[in-house]
Every structure is written in structure tokens, then in C-alpha cells.
VEXDREN-2710 file (C-alpha; in Angstrom, 1 decimal):
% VEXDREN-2710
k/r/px/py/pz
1/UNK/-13.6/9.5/50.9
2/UNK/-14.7/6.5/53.6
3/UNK/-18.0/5.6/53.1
4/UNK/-20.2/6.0/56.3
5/UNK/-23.8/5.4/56.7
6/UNK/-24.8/9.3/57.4
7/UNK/-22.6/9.6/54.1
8/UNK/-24.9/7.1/52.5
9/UNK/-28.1/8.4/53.9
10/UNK/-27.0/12.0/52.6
11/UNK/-26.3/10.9/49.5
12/UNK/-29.8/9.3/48.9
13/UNK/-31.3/12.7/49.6
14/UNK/-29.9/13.7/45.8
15/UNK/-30.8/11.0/43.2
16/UNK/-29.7/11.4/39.9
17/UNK/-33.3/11.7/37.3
18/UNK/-32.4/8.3/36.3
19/UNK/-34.4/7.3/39.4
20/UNK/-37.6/9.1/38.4
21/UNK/-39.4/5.9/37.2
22/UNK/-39.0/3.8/40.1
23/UNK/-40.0/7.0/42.0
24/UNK/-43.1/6.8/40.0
25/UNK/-43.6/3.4/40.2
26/UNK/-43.5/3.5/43.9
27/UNK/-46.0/6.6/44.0
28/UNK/-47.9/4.4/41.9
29/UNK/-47.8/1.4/44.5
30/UNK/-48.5/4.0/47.2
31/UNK/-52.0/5.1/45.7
32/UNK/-52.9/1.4/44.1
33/UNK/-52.6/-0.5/47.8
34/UNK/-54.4/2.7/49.3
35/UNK/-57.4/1.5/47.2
36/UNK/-56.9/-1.9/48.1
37/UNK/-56.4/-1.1/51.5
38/UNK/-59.5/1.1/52.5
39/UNK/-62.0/-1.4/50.2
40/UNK/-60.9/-4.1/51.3
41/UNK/-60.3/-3.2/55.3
42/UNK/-63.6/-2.3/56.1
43/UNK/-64.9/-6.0/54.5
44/UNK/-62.8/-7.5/56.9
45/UNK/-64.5/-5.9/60.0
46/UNK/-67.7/-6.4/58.5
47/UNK/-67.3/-10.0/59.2
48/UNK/-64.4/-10.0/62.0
49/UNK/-64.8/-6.8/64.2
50/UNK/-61.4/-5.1/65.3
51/UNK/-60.7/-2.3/67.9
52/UNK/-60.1/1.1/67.2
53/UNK/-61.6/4.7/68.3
54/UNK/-64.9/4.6/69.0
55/UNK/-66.9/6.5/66.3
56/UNK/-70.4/6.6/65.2
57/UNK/-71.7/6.4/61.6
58/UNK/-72.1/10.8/61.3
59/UNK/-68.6/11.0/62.8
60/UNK/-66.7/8.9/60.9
61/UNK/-67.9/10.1/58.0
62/UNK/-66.9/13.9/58.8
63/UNK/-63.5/12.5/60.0
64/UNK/-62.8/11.1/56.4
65/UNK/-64.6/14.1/54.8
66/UNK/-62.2/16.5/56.7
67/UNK/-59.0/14.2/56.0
68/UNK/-59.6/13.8/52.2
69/UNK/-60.3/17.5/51.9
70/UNK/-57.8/18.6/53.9
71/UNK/-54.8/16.4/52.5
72/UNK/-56.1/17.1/49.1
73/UNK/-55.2/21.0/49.8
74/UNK/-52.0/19.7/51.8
75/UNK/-50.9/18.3/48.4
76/UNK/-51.5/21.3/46.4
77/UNK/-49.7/23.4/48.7
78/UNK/-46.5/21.1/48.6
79/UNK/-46.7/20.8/44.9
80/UNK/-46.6/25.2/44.6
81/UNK/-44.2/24.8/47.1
82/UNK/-42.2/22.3/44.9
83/UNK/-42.7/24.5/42.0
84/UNK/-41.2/27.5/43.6
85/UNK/-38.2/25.6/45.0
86/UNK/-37.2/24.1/41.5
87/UNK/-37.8/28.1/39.9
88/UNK/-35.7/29.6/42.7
89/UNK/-32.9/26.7/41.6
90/UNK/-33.1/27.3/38.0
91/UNK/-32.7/31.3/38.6
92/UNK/-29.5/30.1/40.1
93/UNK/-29.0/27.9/37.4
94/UNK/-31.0/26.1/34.4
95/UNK/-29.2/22.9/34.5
96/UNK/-29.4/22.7/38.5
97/UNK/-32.6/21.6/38.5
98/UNK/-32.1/18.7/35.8
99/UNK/-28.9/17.3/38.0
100/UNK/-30.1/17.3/41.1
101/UNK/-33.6/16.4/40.6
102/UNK/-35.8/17.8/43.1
103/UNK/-39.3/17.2/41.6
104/UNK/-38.6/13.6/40.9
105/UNK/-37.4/13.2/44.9
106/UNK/-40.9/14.7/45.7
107/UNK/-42.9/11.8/43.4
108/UNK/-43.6/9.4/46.8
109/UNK/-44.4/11.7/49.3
110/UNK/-47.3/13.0/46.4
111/UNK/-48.0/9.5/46.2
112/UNK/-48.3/8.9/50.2
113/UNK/-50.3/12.2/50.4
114/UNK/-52.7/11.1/47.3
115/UNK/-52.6/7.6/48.7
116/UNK/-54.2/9.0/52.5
117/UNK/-56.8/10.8/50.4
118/UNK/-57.8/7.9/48.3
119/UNK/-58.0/5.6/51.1
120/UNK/-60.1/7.8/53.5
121/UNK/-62.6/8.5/50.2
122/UNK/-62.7/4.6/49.8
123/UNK/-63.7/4.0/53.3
124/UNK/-66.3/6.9/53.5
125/UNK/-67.7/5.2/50.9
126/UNK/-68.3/2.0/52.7
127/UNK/-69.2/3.5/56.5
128/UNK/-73.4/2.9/57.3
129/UNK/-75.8/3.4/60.2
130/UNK/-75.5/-0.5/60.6
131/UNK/-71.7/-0.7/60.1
132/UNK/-68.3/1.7/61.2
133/UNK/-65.3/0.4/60.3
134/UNK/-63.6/1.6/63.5
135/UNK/-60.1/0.1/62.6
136/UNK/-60.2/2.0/59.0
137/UNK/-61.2/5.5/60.2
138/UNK/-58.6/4.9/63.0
139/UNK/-56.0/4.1/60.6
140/UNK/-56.8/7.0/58.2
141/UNK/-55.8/9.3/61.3
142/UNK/-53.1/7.5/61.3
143/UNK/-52.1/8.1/57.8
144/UNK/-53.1/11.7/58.1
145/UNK/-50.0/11.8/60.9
146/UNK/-46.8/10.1/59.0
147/UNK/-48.1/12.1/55.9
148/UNK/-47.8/15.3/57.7
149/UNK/-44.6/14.3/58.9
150/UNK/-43.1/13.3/55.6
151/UNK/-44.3/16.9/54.3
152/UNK/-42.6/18.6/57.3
153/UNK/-39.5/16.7/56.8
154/UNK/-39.2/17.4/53.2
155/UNK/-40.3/21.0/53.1
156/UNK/-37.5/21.5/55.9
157/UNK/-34.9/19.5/53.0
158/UNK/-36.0/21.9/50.7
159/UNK/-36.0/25.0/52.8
160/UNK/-31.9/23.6/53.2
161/UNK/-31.4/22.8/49.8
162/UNK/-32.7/26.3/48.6
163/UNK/-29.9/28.1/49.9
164/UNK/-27.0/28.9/47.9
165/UNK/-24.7/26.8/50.4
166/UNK/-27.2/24.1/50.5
167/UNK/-27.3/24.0/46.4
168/UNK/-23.4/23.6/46.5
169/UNK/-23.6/20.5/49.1
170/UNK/-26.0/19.0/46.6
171/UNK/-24.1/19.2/43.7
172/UNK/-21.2/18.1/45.8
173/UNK/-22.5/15.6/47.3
174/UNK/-24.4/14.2/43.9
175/UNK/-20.6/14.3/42.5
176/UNK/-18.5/12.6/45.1
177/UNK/-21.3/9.9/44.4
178/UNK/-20.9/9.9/40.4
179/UNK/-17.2/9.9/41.0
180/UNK/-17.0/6.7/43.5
181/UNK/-19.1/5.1/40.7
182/UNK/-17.3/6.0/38.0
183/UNK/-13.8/6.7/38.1
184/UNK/-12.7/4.2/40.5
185/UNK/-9.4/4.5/43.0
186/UNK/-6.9/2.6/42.4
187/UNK/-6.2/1.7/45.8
188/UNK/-9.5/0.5/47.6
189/UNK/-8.6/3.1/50.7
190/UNK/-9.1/7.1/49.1
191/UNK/-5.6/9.4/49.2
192/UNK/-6.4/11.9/52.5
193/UNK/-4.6/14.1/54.3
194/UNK/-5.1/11.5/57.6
195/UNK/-2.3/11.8/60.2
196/UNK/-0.6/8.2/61.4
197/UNK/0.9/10.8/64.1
198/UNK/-0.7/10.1/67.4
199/UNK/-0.7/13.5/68.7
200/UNK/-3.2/14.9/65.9
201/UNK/-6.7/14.2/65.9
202/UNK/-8.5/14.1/62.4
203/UNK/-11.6/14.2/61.6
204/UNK/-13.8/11.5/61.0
205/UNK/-16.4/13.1/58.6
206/UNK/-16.7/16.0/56.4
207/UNK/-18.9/19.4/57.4
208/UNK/-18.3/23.0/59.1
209/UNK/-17.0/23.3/62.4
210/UNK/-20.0/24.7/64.3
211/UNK/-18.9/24.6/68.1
212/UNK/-15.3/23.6/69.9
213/UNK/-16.6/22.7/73.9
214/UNK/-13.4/24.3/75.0
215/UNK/-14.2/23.6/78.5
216/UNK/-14.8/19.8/77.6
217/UNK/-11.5/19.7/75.8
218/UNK/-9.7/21.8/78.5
219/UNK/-10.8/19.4/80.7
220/UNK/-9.8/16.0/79.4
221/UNK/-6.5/18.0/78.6
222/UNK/-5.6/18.7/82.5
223/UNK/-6.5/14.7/83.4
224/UNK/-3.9/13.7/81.0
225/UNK/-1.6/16.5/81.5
226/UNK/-1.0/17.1/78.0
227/UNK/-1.9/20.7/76.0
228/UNK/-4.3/20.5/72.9
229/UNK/-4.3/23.2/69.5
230/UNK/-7.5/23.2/67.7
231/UNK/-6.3/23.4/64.5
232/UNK/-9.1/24.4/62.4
233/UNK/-11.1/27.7/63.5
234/UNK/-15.3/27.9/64.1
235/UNK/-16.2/28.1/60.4
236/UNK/-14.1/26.0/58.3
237/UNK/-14.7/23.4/56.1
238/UNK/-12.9/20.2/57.2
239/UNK/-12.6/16.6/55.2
240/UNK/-12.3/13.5/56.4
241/UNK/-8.7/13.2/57.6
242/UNK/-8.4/17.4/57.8
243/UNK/-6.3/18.0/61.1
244/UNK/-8.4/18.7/63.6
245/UNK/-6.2/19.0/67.0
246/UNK/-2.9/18.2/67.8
247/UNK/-1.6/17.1/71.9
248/UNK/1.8/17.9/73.1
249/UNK/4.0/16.3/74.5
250/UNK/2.3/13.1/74.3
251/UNK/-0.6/11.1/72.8
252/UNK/-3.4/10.7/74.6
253/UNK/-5.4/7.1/75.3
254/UNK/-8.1/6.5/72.5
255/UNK/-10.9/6.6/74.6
256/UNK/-9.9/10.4/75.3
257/UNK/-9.3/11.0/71.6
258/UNK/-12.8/9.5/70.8
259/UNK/-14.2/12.2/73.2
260/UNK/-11.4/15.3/72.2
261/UNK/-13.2/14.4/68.3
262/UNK/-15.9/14.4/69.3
263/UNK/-15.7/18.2/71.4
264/UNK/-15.3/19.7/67.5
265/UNK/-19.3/19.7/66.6
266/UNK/-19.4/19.7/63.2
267/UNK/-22.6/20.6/60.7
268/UNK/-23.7/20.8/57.4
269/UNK/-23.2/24.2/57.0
270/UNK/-22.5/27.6/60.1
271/UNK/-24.7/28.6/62.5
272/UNK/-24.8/31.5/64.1
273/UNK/-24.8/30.6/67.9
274/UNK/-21.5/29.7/68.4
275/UNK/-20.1/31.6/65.7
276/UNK/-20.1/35.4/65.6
277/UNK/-17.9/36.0/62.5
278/UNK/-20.9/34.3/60.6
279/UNK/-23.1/37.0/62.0
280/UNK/-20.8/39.9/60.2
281/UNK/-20.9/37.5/57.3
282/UNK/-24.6/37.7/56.9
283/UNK/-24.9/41.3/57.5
284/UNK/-22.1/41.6/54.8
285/UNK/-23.9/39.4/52.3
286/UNK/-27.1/41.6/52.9
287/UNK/-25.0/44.4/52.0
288/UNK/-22.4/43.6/49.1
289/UNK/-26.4/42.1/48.0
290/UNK/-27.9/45.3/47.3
291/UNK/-25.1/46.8/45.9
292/UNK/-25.0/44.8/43.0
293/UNK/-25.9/46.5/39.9
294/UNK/-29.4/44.1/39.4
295/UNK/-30.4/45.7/42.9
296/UNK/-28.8/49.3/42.9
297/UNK/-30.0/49.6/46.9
298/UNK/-27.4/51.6/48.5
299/UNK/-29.8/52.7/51.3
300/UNK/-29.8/49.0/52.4
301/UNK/-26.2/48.4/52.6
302/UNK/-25.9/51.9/54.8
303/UNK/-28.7/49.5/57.3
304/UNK/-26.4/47.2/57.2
305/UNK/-23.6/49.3/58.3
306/UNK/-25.5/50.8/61.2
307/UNK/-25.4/47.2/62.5
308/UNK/-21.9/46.5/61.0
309/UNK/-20.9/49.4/63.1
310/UNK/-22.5/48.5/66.5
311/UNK/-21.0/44.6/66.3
312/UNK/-17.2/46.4/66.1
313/UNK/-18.0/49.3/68.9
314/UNK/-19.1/45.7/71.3
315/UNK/-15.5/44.1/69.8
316/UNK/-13.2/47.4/70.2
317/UNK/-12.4/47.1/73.6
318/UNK/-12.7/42.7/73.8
319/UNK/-9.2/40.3/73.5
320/UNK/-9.3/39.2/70.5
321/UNK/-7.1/36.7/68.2
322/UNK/-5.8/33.1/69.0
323/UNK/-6.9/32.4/72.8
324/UNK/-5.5/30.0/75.4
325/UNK/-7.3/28.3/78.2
326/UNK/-6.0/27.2/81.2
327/UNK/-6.6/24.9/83.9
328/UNK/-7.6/25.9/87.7
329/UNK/-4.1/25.6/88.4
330/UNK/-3.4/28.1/85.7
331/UNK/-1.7/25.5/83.5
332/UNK/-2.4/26.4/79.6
333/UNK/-4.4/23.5/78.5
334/UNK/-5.8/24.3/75.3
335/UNK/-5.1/27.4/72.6
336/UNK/-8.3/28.0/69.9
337/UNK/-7.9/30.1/66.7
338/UNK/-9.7/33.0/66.4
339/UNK/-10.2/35.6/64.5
340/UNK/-7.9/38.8/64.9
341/UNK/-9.2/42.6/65.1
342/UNK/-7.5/43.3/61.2
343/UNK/-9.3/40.4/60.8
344/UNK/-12.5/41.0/61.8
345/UNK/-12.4/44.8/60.2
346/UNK/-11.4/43.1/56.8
347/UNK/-14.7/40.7/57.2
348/UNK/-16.5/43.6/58.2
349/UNK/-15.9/46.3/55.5
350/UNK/-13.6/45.5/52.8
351/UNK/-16.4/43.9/50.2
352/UNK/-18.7/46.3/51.3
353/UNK/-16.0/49.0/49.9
354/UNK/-14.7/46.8/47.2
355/UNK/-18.7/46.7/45.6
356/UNK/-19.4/50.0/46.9
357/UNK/-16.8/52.2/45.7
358/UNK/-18.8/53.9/43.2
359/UNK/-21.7/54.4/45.9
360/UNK/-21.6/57.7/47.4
361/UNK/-23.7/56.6/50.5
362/UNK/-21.4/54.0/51.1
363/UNK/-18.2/56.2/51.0
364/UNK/-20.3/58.6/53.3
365/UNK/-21.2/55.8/55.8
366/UNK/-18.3/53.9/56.2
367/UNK/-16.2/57.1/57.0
368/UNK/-18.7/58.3/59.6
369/UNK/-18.0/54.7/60.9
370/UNK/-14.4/54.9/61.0
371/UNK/-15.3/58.4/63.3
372/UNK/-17.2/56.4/65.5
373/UNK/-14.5/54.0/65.9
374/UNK/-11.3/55.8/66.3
375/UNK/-12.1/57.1/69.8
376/UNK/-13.1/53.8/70.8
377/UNK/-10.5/51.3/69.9
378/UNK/-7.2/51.1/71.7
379/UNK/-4.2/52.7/70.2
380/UNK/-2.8/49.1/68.7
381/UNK/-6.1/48.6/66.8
382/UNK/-5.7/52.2/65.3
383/UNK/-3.6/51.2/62.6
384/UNK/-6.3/49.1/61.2
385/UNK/-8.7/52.0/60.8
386/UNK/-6.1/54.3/59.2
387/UNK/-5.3/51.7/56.8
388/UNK/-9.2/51.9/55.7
389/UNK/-9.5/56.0/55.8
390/UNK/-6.4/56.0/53.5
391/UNK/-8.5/53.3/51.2
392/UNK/-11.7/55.5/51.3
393/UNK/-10.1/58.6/50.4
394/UNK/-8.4/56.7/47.6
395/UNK/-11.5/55.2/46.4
396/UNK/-13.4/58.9/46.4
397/UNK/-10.9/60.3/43.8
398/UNK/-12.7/58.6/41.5
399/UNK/-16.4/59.7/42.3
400/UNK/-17.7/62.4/40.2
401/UNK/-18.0/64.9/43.5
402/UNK/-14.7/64.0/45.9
403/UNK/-15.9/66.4/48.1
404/UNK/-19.5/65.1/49.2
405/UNK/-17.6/61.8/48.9
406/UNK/-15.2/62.7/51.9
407/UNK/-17.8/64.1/53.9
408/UNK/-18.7/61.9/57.2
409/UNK/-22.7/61.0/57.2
410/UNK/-24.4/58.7/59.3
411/UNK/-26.8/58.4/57.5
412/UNK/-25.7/57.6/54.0
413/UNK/-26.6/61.6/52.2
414/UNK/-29.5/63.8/54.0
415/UNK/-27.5/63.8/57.6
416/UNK/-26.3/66.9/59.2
417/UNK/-23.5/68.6/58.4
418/UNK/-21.0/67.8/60.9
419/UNK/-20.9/71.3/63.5
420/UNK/-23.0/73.0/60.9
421/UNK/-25.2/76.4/62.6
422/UNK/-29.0/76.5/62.1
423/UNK/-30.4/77.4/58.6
424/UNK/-31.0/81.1/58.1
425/UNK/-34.9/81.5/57.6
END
């Protein structure tokens, strides 16, 4: 896999433990020239006055007093935070936590936050009526700044990293680094799938596909006369080298490819905003979730259905499956992958009936869905729907009560009965 430097800078987010002592050694370095720093700063103005903000003796001493209290509580808030990170990784799993390493990436920024506390403590102790050492209380705001940064920007790492995608690109990434250091390619340039046809367009990097600017793509394809297929749909994984679009009938120049590459956004993992699919996947997740025998929480996964449901009543009527899009002349310039309406119904309901298939709310809920839909969907997407009421009815055989299990119920059990009178009082 080619070595790039957002490769490289990625890879440095996941250390393996062996790094933990010159972690601690730079922590170490952090606190010691603190000390140095703030003792021997404010000496230095005593005999060779330096600008900085103007401050009196009272309010530089409740400047320091309110930046050594307040990053001392800054760094017991990052260390629970810490804490909980590496508990939720090792519920995941107990040798996670040992591989990749978390607390020992978190050594220097406690070093840098401890090291700002120190330093504004040593320079209280040396401001006086006669004497402010403007330049140190000024650089002790400053401190107080790129410390609060550093603790934004890793909280946010670990706030990635906590996910169970996020894990998975840690491990992966902390592998394809212990495998380029330790089983060695024969040949200095990796095996890949790259192209040497000029009419595909690889990709340069690994990641998700986020975003394809159609239009952008669309465009540059009617300047050069030539028609582009994506080849890899919003939400896949792609390599270095992975196909990424091919141009017929003829190549294009390679400024124009630079720019065609760059039209497929990739990203560490999906994102919503350009990819609905990855919306049904999350509402999915929630569901299949609390179905799972440690959380038994059928009435959850029904929630998740009522918004399951209103996602594929929007779809019903929409064009959906691989697209083309043409120029103003009506030339087709570019054709995207996309998901089609079996596909989207699979995505939508088969896990949720595969880990629901004892549930009785779920049997009840999904075939008051399929009611809802039938009417709405046009006779070519009906098919699709049978297909699922034949599986339900299947799947209710094997309940203890068939019969409640066929019934239709919007709400999971406790609905109306479907054209039922008024109870007899």
C-alpha cells in the first residue's frame, strides 16, 4: 500500500505500547521546562522589561489563580473521560485496549495540561505590588489556548475512535503498519489492483466514498466528449488502486483525470448527508440492537420501524437504481450506481426479520408496514413486498400463537383491531 503522508500522519494516531516511555519522557519534559520556564521568565523581566497585556499585581494573580484551577479540573475531566473511552474499548474487547494503546497516546497532552498549571502556579508565586511579569501572565493565556485545543482535538480522536467502525480502522491501520515493518514485500512497489488502462481512474488513497459531484464530473465529461461510469457506489470501501471510474471511448487528458479523482470525496468512514442508504443503515442497527437477546427491547425496534416505514413511503413513488446524467444537449455523460428498490427493502427489513423472527411485535409491525406500502408502490415494486409477506407468514409458523402473529398492528401489540366495532360496555 503506497505510503503517503496523510497515511503516515494516520498511522501515528495509533502507537504500538512500546512507545509509552518516550510518551512519558516527553510528559516529563513538558512539566520539567514548565517549571523552568515560569521561575525563570519572570527573573528575566525583573531585570529586562518585555511587553505583554497590561495587568496589575491583584489581576494577574486571579488570572493565574483561575488558569491553574481551571486546567487542573480540565485535566481531571480528560483523564475520566480517558477512563471511559478505554472501558467502552475493552467491553468490546479486553485485548483492544492493550494493542492499540489509547492511554499511553494521552500521556503528553496530561503533560501539556499539568505543565500550563505548573507554570501559571510558579509565576503567581513570583508576581508583587512592585513587580508584574506582564510577558509570563500573558504567555500563561497563551498556554491555557493550545492546551484547550490539544484537549478538543483529542477528545474529538476519541469520540472517532470509540465507535465500532472507528475501533476497526485502528486495528487496521495499527496492522498495515506492523505488517510494512515486518513482513517485507518482495518487490519495493505493493501488488494492487491499479489499472495501466487509461480509461479507468483508480483511486489514490484508501476510505469510504462519501460524495460523487455528479454535476462536476458531468461536466468535465461533455468538454471532452467522452461518457464516465462511477464504478464504486456512495458507501463502499475503496483501496488504493480500487477502480474508481472508467471513460469511454477515449482517455481523457491528466489534468481532467486529476480533477474526475478528485469529484469521488472520499472519508474515513459514511456520512449521512450525501448518503441516504446509511440513514436506513443506522435506523437498522438501532433496531436489529435491541433485539439482541442482552437487550430484549422489541418496543424499540417497532420505533424504529415507524421511521423505517416513512423513509420507503418518500422512496415508493422515486426512480430508483443505476442513474444516468446527461448533458444540456441531452447527451448521457455520466451513469452512477445506486441502490435498487429490492435493494433498498432488503437494507430496510430483512435483519430486522432475520433477529426478530421470534418477536411477536416485530411480526406484527412489519406486516402492518407491508399494508401501508402495498397501495403505495407501483405495480413493478409489488413483487418485492409479496416476496416479504410470504417470509413473514413463514416465519410466524413457528411462534407459539400464529394467529396474533399474522395479525397487522401498527403499533407492535395493544393497537386496534383492524375494522373492529366498539367494545360492548
Amino acid at each position: 500500500m503506497p505510503d503517503t503522508p496523510m497515511r503516515r500522519r494516520r498511522q501515528r494516531a495509533y502507537i504500538s505500547p512500546r512507545a509509552t516511555w518516550p510518551n512519558r519522557g516527553l510528559a516529563a519534559a513538558l512539566i520539567a521546562g514548565a517549571v523552568l520556564l515560569g521561575y525563570w521568565l519572570p527573573h528575566l523581566e525583573r531585570h529586562h522589561p518585555i511587553g505583554g497585556l497590561s495587568y496589575d499585581a491583584a489581576a494577574a494573580q486571579a488570572t493565574l489563580g483561575a488558569i491553574a484551577s481551571g486546567i487542573i479540573a480540565l485535566t481531571g475531566f480528560v483523564l475520566t473521560a480517558v477512563t471511559l473511552v478505554i472501558q467502552s474499548v475493552q467491553n468490546t474487547s479486553p485485548r483492544l485496549a492493550g494493542i492499540l494503546g489509547f492511554f499511553e497516546h494521552s500521556l503528553i497532552l496530561f503533560g501539556a495540561l499539568t505543565g500550563t498549571a505548573v507554570y501559571a502556579l510558579v509565576v503567581l508565586a513570583q508576581v508583587r505590588q512592585s513587580h508584574v511579569p506582564r510577558l509570563s501572565v500573558t504567555l500563561a493565556i497563551v498556554f491555557v489556548v493550545l492546551s484547550t485545543g490539544a484537549t478538543l482535538s483529542t477528545l474529538a480522536a476519541l469520540r472517532e475512535v470509540i465507535t465500532g467502525g472507528g475501533l476497526a480502522r485502528a486495528v487496521g491501520l495499527r496492522l498495515h503498519q506492523v505488517l510494512d515493518s515486518t513482513w517485507q514485500p518482495p518487490d519495493p512497489t505493493p501488488p494492487g489492483p491499479a489499472s495501466s488502462d487509461p480509461t479507468t481512474l483508480t483511486a489514490r488513497r484508501s476510505g469510504v466514498v462519501k460524495d460523487i459531484d455528479g454535476p462536476a464530473i458531468a461536466e468535465i465529461a461533455a468538454r471532452h466528449d467522452v461518457h464516465i461510469t462511477c464504478l464504486s457506489a456512495v458507501g463502499s470501501f475503496v483501496e488504493p488502486g480500487t477502480p474508481l471510474l472508467h471513460i469511454t471511448p477515449r482517455p481523457v487528458p491528466a489534468d481532467a483525470a486529476r480533477h474526475l479523482t478528485r469529484a469521488v470525496h472520499l472519508a474515513p468512514s459514511r456520512h449521512i448527508d450525501h448518503d441516504p442508504a446509511y440513514g436506513l443503515r443506522l435506523l437498522v442497527d438501532v433496531a436489529i440492537r435491541a433485539l439482541s437477546p442482552a437487550v430484549n427491547d422489541p418496543t424499540t425496534a417497532v420505533q424504529s420501524l415507524d421511521q423505517i416505514e416513512a423513509v420507503l413511503l418518500r422512496l415508493s413513488h422515486r426512480p430508483l437504481g443505476t442513474t444516468t446524467v446527461h448533458d444540456h444537449q441531452g447527451a448521457p455523460r455520466l451513469t452512477l450506481p445506486r441502490p435498487g428498490w429490492e435493494e433498498i427493502l432488503d437494507l430496510a427489513l430483512s435483519e430486522i426479520l432475520h433477529y426478530g423472527s421470534d418477536s411477536l411485535q416485530v411480526h406484527r409491525r412489519l406486516r402492518a408496514l407491508l399494508n401501508v406500502l402495498a397501495p403505495s408502490v407501483p405495480p413493478a415494486r409489488t413483487a418485492a413486498l409479496t416476496r416479504y409477506r410470504t417470509m413473514l407468514d413463514r416465519s410466524a409458523r413457528t411462534l407459539p400463537d400464529p394467529p396474533t402473529a399474522t395479525t397487522a398492528d401498527p403499533q407492535g401489540l395493544g393497537g386496534p383491531a383492524p375494522n373492529a366495532g366498539g367494545e360492548e360496555t
